[in-house]
N, C-alpha and C positions, 0 to 999 in steps of 0.2 A: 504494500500500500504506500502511494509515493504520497497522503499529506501530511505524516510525522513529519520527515524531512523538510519540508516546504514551512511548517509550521514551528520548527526549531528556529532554523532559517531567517523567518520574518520574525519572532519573537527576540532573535540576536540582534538583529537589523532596527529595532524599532526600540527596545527598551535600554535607555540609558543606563549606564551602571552608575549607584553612587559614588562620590568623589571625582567621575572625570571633569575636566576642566570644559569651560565653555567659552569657546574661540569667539564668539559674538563681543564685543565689547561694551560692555551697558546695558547686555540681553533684557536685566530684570527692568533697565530703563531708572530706577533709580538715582542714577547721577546725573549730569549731562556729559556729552562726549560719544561717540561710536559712530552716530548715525549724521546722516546730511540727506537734506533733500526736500522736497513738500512737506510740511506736516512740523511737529515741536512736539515736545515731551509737557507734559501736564498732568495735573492728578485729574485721576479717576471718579468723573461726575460729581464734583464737588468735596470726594474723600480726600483726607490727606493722608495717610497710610499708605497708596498705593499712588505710582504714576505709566502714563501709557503714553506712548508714540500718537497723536491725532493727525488725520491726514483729513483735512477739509476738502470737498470736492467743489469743483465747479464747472466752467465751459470747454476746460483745457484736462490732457491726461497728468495725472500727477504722480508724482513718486519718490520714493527716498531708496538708501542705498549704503551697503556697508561689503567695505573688503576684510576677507578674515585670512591669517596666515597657518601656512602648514610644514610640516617637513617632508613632505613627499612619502613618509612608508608607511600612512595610514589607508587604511584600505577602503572604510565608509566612513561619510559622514552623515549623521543622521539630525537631519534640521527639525526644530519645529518650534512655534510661536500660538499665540492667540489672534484671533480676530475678532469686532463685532462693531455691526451696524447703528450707527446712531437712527432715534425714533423717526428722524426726518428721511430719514436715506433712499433715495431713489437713483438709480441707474440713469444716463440720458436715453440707454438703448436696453433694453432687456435684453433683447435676444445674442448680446457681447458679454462674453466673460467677464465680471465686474471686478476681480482681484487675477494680478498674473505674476508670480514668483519667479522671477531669471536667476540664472547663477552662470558664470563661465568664469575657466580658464583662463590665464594667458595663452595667446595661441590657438587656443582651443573655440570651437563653436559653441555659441551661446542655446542651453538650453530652458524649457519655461515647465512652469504647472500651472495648470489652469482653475481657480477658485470661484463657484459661484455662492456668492455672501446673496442671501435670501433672507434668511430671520434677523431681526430688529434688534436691540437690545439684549442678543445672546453673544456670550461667548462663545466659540467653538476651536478646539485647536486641532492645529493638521501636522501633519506628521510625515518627515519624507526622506527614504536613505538614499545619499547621492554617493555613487562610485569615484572617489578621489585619490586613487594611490598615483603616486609619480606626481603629483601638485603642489607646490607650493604657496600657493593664495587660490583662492578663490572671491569674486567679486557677486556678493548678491544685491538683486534689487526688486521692488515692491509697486508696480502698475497699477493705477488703475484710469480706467478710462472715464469722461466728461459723468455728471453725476452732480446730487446735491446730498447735505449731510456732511458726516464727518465716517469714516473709518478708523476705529481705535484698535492698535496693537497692543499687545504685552509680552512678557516671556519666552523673547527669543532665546535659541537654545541652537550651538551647534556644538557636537558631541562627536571626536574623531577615534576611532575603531580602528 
């Protein structure tokens, strides 16, 4: 039966171990520093306990953007952060993917993941192992196309294997 294997596999792939370190710079967003792009760090709806990445939409595609460094003999990276829709949030197009995840190489062709953010005022966090041995940086970045609302981040996390 091949989904033991499969399911070892993706449970290596996807579950962080405690203690490793987190290549993102300011992933929890607590400080300021890491990131650049559309959008500021601010607490969370009014809390002061927590703060998140805000990425205001409007006419234009927006985005922010973080390079994170490697030594080349990690095998995966396994990314993952939070999203959620503020209550106004409306797409300009529905029918276009409303969040797009890039990451590339130097040298290397840029690849994407496709996110459609639907519910309002939920978290949801996504999860995603990217094949990085022989790298050393990787540049990721966070699209999204025209739109009203705000989209809030937290918890980025990259996690090398």
């Amino acid at each position: 039966m091949k989904t033991k294997p499969m399911l070892v596999l993706l449970a290596f792939c996807l579950l962080p171990l405690a203690g490793q370190e987190n290549l993102f710079r300011n992933g929890d967003l607590e400080k300021s520093g890491g990131w650049k792009g559309d959008g500021r760090v601010m607490a969370e709806n009014g809390k002061t306990d927590n703060k998140v990445w805000a990425m205001p939409l409007g006419p234009k595609l927006k985005s922010f953007s973080q390079t994170i460094s490697l030594n080349g003999k990690q095998k995966v990276l396994v990314v993952s952060f939070r999203v959620r829709a503020s209550e106004d949030y409306a797409a300009g197009n529905p029918d276009l993917p409303l969040l797009e995840m890039r990451f590339s190489a130097p040298g290397e062709p840029s690849y994407s993941r496709q996110i459609m953010v639907t519910e309002k005022k939920v978290w949801r966090t996504y999860t995603y192992p990217i094949a990085c041995e022989g790298y050393k940086s990787i540049a990721f970045s966070f699209w999204s196309p025209d739109g009203r609302g705000t989209l809030e981040f937290d918890d980025f996390a990259a996690i090398a294997k």
